[in-house]
N, C-alpha and C positions, 0 to 999 in steps of 0.2 A: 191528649194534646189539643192546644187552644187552635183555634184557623186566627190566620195571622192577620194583623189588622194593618186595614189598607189608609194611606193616606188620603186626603179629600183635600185637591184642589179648586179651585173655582175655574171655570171655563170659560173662555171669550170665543166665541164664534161671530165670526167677521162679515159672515156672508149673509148670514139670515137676521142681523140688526140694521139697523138704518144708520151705523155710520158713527153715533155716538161716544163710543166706549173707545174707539181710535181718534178721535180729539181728546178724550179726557186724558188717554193715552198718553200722546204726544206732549198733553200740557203737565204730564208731572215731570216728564222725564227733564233732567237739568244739562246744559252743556259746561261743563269746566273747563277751561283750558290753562294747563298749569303754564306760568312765564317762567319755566328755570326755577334752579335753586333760589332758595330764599337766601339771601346777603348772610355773613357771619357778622354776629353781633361779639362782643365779650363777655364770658360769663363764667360763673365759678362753681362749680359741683365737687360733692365730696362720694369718695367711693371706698369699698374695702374689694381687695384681691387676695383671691385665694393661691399662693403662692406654690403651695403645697401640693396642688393635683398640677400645677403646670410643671412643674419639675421631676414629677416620675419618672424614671427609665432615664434619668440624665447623669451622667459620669461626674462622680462628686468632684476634680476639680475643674469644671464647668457652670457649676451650679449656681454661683452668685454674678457669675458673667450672665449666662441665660436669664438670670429672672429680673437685672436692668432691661431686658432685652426683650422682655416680656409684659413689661410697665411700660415699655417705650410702644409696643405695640399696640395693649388695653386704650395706650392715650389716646393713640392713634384714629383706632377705631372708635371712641367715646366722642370725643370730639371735633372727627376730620380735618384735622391739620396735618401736614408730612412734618413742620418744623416741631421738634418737642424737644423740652429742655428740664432737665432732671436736676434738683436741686442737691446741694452735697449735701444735707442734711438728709434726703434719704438715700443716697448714695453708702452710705454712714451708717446709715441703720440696716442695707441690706449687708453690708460686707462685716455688719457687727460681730458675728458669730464665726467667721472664716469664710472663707469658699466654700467649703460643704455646706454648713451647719444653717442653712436660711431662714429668716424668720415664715413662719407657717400663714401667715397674713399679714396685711399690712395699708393703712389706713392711711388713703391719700386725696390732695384735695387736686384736681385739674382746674386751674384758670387759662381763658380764651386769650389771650390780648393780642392788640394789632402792632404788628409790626413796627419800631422807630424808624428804621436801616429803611431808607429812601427807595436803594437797587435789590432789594432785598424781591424773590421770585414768587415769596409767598407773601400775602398779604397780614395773616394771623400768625402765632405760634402761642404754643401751650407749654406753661410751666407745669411741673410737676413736682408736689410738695410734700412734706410728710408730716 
């Protein structure tokens, strides 16, 4: 058996230097101060969902309801918007097969855009395309 090998640090002792190495210290160290989130701009990414492990253990006439429901959720979290709006074209594609039958993936594009609707709560909402 080998003896284990030790790590090597380098050591700053404060008390027996003259002071030096706590300026140098101090002047790497940076202060950040984050202002907030950064603003939502609009933008457009494409993704694929694996539909098929999110649907296991789900009651086949449940299936095509859950996995709208789980694209509304991906968007959700992809793009942090609560507004999300699901286009019928893939609406169309997930019910293509019945309730049960879901397509196993499914290739979709999230766009950010702002808000027209004046009183509208959110600022942004995300289409979701297919």
């Amino acid at each position: 058996s080998r003896p284990k090998r030790r790590v090597c640090r380098p050591r700053l002792n404060f008390a027996s230097h003259s002071g030096e190495h706590s300026l140098t210290l101090l002047k790497m160290v940076k202060v950040v101060k984050k202002t907030g989130r950064k603003g939502q701009e609009p933008v457009t990414r494409d993704y694929t969902i694996h539909l098929h492990k999110l649907l296991q253990k789900i009651q086949f006439k449940k299936r095509a309801g859950r996995a709208i429901r789980e694209i509304r959720k991906f968007a959700a979290r992809a793009m942090t918007t609560k507004d999300i709006r699901i286009d019928t074209k893939l609406n169309k594609f997930v019910w293509s097969n019945g309730v049960r039958n879901v397509p196993t993936r499914v290739r979709i594009r999230l766009s950010r855009k702002r808000n027209e609707d004046e009183e509208a709560k959110e600022k942004m909402f995300t289409l979701v395309q297919h």
